[in-house]
PDB file as gemmi writes it, atoms N, CA and C in Angstrom:
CRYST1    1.000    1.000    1.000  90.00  90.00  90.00 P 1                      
ATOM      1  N   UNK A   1     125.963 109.802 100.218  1.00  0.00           N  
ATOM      2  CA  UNK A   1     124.972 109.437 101.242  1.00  0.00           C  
ATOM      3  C   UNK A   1     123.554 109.761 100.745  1.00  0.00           C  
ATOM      4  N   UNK A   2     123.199 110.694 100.096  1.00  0.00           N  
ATOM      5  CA  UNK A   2     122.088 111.088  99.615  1.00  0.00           C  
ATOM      6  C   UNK A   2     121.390 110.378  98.458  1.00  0.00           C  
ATOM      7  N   UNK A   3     122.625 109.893  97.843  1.00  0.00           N  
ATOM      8  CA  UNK A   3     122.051 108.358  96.864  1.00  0.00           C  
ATOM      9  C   UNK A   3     121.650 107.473  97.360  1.00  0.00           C  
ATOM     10  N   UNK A   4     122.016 107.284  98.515  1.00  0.00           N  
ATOM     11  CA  UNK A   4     121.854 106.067  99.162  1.00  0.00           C  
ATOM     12  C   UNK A   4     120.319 106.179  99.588  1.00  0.00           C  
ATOM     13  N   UNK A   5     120.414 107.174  99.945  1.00  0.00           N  
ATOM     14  CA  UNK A   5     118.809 107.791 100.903  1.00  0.00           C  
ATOM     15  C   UNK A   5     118.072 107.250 100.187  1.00  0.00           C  
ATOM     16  N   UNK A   6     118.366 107.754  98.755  1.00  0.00           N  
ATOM     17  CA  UNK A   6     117.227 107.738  97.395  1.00  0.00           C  
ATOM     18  C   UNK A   6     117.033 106.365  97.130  1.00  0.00           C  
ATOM     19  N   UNK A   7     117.857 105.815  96.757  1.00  0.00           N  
ATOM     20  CA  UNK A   7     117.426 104.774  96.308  1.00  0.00           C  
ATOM     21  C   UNK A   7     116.849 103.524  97.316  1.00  0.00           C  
ATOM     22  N   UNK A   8     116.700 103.615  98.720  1.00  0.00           N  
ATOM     23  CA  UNK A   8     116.221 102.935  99.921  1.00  0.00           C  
ATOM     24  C   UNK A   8     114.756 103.170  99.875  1.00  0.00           C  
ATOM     25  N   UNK A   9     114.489 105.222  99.418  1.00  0.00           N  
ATOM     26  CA  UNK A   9     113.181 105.711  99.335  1.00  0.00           C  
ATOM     27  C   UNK A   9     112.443 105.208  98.234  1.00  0.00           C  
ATOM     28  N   UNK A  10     113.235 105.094  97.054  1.00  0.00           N  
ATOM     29  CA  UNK A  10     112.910 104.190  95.855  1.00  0.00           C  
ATOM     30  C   UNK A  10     112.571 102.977  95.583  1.00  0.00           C  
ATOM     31  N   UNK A  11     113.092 102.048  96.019  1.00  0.00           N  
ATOM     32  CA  UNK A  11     113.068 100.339  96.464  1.00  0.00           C  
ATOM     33  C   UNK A  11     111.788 100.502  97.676  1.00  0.00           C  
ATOM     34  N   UNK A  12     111.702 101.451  98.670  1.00  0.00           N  
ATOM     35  CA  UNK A  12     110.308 101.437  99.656  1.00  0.00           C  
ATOM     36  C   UNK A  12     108.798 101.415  98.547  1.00  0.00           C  
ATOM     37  N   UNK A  13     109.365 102.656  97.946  1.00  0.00           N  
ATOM     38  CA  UNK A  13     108.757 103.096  97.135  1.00  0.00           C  
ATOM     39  C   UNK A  13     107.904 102.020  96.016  1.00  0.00           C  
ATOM     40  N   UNK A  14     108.469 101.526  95.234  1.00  0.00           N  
ATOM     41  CA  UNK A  14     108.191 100.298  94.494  1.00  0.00           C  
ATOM     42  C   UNK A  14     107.584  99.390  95.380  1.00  0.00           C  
ATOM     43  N   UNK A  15     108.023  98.773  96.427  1.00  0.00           N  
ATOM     44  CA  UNK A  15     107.080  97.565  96.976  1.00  0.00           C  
ATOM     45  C   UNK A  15     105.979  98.331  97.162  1.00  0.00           C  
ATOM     46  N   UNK A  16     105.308  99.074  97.889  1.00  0.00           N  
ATOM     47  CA  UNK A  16     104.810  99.888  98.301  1.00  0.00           C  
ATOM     48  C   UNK A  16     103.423  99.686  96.981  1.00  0.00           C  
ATOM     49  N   UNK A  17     103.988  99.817  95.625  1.00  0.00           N  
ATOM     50  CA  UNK A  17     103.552  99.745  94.493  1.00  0.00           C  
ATOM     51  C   UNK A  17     103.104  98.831  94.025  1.00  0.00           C  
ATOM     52  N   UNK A  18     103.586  98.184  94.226  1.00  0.00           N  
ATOM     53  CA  UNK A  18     103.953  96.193  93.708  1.00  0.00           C  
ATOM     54  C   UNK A  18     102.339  96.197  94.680  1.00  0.00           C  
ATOM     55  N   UNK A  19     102.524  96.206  95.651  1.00  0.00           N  
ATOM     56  CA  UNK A  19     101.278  95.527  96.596  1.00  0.00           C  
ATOM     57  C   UNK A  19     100.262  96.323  96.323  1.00  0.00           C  
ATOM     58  N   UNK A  20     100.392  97.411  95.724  1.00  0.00           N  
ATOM     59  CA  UNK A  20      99.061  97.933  95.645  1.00  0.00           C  
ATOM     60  C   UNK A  20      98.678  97.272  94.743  1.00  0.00           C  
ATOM     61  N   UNK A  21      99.672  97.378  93.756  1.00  0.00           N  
ATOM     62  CA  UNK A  21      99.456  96.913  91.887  1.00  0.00           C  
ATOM     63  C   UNK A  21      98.524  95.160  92.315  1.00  0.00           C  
ATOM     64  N   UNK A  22      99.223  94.259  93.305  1.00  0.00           N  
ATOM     65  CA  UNK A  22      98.629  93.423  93.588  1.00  0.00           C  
ATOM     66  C   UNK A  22      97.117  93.115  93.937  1.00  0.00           C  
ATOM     67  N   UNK A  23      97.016  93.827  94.987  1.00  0.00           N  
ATOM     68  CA  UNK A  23      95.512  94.221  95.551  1.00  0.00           C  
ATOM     69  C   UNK A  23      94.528  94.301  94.682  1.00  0.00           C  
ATOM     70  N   UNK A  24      95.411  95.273  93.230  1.00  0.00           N  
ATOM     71  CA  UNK A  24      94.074  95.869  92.873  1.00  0.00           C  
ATOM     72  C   UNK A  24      93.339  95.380  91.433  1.00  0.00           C  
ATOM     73  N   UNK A  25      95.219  94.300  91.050  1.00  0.00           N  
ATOM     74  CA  UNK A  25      94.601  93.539  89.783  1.00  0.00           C  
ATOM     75  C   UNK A  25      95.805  92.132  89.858  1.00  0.00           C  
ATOM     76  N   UNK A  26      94.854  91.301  90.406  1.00  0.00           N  
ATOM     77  CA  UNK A  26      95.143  90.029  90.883  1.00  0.00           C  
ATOM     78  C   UNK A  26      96.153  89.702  89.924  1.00  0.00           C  
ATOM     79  N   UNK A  27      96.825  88.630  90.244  1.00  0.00           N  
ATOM     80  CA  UNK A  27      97.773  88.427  88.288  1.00  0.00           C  
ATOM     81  C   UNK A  27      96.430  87.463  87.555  1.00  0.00           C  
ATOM     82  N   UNK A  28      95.626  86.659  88.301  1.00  0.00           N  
ATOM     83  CA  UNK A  28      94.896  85.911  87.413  1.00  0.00           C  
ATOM     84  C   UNK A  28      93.571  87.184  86.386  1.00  0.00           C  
ATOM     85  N   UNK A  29      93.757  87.824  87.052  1.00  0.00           N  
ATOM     86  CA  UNK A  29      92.982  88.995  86.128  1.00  0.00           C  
ATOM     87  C   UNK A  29      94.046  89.486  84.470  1.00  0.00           C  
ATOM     88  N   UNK A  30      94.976  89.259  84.481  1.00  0.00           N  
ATOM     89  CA  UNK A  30      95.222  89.467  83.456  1.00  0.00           C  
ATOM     90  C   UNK A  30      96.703  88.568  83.106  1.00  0.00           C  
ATOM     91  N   UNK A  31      96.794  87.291  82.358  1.00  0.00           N  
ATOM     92  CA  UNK A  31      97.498  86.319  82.410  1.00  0.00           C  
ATOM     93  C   UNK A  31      99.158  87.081  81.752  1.00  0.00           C  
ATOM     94  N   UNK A  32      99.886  86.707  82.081  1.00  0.00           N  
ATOM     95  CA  UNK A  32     101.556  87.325  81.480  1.00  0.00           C  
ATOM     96  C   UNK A  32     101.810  87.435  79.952  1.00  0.00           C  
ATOM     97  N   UNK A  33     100.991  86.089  79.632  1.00  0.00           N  
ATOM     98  CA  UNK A  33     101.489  86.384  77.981  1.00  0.00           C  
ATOM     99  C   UNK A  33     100.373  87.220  77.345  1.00  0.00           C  
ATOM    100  N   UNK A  34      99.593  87.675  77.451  1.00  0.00           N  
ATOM    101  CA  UNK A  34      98.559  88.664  77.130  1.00  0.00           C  
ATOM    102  C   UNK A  34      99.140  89.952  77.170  1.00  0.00           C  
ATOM    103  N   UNK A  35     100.017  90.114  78.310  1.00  0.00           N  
ATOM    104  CA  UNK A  35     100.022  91.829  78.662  1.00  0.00           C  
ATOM    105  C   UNK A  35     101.472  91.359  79.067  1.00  0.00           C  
ATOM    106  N   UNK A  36     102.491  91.639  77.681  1.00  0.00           N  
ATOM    107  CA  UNK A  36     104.369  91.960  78.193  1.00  0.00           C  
ATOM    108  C   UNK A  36     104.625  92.853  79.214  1.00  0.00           C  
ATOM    109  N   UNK A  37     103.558  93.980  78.391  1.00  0.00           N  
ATOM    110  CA  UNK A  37     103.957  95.475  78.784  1.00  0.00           C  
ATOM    111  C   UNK A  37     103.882  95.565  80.390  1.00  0.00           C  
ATOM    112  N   UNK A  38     102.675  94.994  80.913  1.00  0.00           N  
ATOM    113  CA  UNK A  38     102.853  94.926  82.446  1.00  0.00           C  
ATOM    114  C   UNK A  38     103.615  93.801  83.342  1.00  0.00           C  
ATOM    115  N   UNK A  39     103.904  92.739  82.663  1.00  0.00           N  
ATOM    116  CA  UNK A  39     105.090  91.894  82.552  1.00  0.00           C  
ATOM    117  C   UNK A  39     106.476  92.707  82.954  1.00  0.00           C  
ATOM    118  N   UNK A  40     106.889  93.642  82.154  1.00  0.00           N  
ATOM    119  CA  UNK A  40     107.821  94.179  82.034  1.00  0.00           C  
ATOM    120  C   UNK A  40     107.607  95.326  83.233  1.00  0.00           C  
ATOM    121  N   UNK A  41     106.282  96.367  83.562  1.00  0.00           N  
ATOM    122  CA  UNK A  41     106.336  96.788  85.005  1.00  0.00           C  
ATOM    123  C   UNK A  41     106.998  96.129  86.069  1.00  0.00           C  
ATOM    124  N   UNK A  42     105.714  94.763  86.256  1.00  0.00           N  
ATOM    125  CA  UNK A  42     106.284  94.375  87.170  1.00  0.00           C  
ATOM    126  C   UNK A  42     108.095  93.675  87.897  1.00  0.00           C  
ATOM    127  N   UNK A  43     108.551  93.505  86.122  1.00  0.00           N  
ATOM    128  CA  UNK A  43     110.109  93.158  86.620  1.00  0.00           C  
ATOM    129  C   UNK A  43     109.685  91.851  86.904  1.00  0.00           C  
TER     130      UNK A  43                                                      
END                                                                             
């Protein structure tokens, strides 16, 4: 049960992220094939 907790708090957690990450650097601010590495953040 406590895995479960975690990983619900985790998955909150990440969107949570995702939208900030959004907000704060548009995707047209930095195009996909330029930057894998944040490619690969975002999943």
């Amino acid at each position: 049960r406590d895995r479960d907790q975690n990983l619900c708090k985790f998955e909150a957690n990440s969107g949570l992220f995702n939208e900030d990450l959004r907000k704060f650097w548009p995707i047209s601010a930095f195009p996909q094939q330029n930057h894998p590495k944040s490619d690969r953040l975002l999943g």
